[in-house]
N, C-alpha and C positions, 0 to 999 in steps of 0.2 A: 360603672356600677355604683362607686362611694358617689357620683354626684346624684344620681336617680335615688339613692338610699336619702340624701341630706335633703330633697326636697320635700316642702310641704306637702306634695302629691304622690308621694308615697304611699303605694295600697290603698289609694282612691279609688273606688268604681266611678268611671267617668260615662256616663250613655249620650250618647252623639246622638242626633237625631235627624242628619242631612243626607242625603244619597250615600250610600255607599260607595259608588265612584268618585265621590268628592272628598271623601274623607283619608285617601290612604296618608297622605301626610300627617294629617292632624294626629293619625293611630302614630304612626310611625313617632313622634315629638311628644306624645304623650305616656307612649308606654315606654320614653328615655328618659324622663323625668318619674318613673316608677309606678306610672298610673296605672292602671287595667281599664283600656276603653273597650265598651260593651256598644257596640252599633245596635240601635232601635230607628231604621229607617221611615219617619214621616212624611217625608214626601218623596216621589218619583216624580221623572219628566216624559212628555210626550211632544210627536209633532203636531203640531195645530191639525184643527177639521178639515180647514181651508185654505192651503198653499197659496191663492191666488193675490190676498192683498202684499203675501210678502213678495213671491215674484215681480207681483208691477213696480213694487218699492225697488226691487233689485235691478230692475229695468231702468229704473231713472237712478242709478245709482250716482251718475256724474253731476247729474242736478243738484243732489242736496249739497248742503254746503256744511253740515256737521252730521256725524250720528253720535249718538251718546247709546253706550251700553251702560245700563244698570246691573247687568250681571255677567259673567260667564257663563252661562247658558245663552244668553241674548248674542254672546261671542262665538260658540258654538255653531249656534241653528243656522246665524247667518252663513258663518263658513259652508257648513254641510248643502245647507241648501245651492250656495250657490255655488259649488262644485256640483252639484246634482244637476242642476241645469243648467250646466257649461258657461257662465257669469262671471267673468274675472273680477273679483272686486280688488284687484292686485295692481291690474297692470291699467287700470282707467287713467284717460288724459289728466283730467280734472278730479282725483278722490277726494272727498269731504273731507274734513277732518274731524277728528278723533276725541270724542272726551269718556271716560269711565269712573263711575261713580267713588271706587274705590280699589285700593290695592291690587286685591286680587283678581278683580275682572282690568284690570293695566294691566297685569303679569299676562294673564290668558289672550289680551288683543294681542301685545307685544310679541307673545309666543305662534299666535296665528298668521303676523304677518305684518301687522295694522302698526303705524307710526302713530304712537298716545301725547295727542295734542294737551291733553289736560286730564288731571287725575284731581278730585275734590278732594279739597283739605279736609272737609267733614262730610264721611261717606254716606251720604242722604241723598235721594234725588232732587229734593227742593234745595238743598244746600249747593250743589252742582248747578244747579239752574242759576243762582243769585250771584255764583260765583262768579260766573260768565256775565250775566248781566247784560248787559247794553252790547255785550260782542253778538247778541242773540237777535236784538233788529232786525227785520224783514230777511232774515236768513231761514233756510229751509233746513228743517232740522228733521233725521230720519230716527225714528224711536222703535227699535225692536226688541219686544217684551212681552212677561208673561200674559194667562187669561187672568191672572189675579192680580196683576202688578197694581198698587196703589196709585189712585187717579189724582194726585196731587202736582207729581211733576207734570205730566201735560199742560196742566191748569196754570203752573207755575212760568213755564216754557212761554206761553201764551200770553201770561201777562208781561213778559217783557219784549214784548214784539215778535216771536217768533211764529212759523209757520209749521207746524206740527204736523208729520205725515206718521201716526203710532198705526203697527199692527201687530198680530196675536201672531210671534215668532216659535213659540213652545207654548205645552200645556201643563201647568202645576197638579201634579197628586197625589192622593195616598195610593203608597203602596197596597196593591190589595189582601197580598199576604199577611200586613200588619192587622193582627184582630185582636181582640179589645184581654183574654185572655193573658196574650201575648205580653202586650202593654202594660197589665198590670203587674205582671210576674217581674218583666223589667225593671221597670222605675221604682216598685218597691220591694223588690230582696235587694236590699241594701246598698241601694244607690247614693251615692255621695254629691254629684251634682249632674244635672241634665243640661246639653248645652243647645239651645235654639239659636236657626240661622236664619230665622223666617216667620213673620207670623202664621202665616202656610202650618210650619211644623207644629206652633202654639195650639192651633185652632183644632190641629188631626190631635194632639194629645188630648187635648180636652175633650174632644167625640168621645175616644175610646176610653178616657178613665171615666166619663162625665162631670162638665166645668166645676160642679164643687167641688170635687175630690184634687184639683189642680192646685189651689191654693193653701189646701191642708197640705202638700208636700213640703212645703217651705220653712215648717218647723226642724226637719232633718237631712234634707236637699238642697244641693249650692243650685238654686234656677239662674241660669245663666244666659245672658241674650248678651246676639251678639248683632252691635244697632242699633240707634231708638226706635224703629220700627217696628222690633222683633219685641223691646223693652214695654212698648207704648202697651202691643198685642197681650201681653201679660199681666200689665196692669190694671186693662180693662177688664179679667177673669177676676180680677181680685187679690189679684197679688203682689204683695208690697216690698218684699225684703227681695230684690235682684241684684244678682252678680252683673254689671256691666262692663264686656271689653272697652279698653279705650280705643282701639278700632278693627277692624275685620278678620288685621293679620293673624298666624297660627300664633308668634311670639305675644301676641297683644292678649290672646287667650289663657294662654298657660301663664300669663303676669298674672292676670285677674284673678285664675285661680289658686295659684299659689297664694298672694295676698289676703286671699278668703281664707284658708285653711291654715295659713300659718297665725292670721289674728283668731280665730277659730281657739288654736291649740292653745295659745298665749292666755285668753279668757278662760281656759279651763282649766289650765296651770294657778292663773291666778284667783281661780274660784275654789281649788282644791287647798290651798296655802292658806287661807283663810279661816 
């Protein structure tokens, strides 16, 4: 309790904006540092239209020679699926190996089963591609990703020799539940910072408050991305002043925000003495 009191996130409304199945730790780490997380789900997951390009993918599973997950969803679907169509992707003579973009989608392969050949220093898809590099040469690399996933790293993949086999592994959306009502009632009775994990999530806020209304928050809201992809997504709306993780993990979150609201409090001590 005395350390949740001494944090700067003390009686912060924190609005999360990711799955709710994704988030129970984050609640959990957050409301121990004395915050009040308020879940505003902007996006939900679905299975693809079309099972079929990911089956053939799973078919030739021994042939690839790497898969990279971009996320724990991509770690997921694969899983699910391919217990759904009796596919060991466990016990293959030959399995690929392993890279993940970032921490937590390592945690989730590592937890599924999967030996994490590489985890990117900087959790970006182009930065995971560069990292590899030249390990990427005429090897066949399998990419299971959203319908929104940004078309960078393939592109990226490609320019360094690789053989690119991407298919639509899950489906990114909004929750339908989430209406615009909702949203607003949310984000403005007295939200203290919003935390995006996507620009997915960026792009459903701005639907529902309408894009102008996204960057006037920033006067009295810590916007918080978490990523330069999530970062970039908000900046393009027009918005300038963001909180950015230094990377995906939950600790790399709660640094961020602490650091915002403890210099926050400091400026306003020092503007009251004045």
């Amino acid at each position: 309790m005395a350390e949740a009191l001494a944090s700067p996130l003390a009686g912060k409304r924190v609005v999360i904006t990711r799955a709710a199945e994704q988030s129970s730790d984050l609640f959990g780490s957050l409301s121990s540092h004395g915050a009040i997380p308020v879940s505003l789900p902007l996006v939900s997951f679905a299975p693809p239209y079309d099972f079929a390009p990911l089956d053939a993918a799973l078919l030739q599973w021994e042939h690839f020679d790497w898969v990279i997950f971009t996320s724990a969803n991509a770690v997921k679907a694969v899983v699910t699926r391919s217990a759904t169509t009796g596919r060991d992707v466990y016990r293959a003579a030959k399995p690929p190996r392993v890279a993940a973009v970032g921490p937590a989608t390592s945690v989730e392969a590592k937890r599924s089963g999967f030996s994490v050949d590489h985890v990117a220093k900087t959790h970006l898809g182009v930065a995971l591609a560069e990292e590899l590099g030249e390990r990427l040469r005429g090897q066949r690399v399998f990419l299971p990703r959203s319908d929104h996933a940004n078309p960078d790293l393939p592109a990226a993949l490609a320019r360094f020799g690789a053989n690119v086999t991407e298919v639509v592994a899950y489906l990114t959306l909004r929750p339908s539940e989430t209406d615009r009502a909702h949203a607003t009632r949310t984000v403005q009775n007295d939200a203290d910072a919003i935390l995006f994990y996507s620009p997915s999530a960026v792009h459903h806020l701005a639907d529902l408050l309408a894009p102008a209304k996204l960057p006037a928050l920033e006067a009295h809201v810590a916007l918080t991305a978490i990523g330069p992809v999530t970062a970039a997504a908000l900046r393009e709306l027009g918005v300038q002043r963001i909180i950015a993780a230094a990377d995906t993990t939950i600790p790399a979150v709660i640094a961020a925000l602490e650091t915002h609201f403890a210099r926050k409090k400091a400026l306003s001590s020092a503007g009251a003495n004045e």
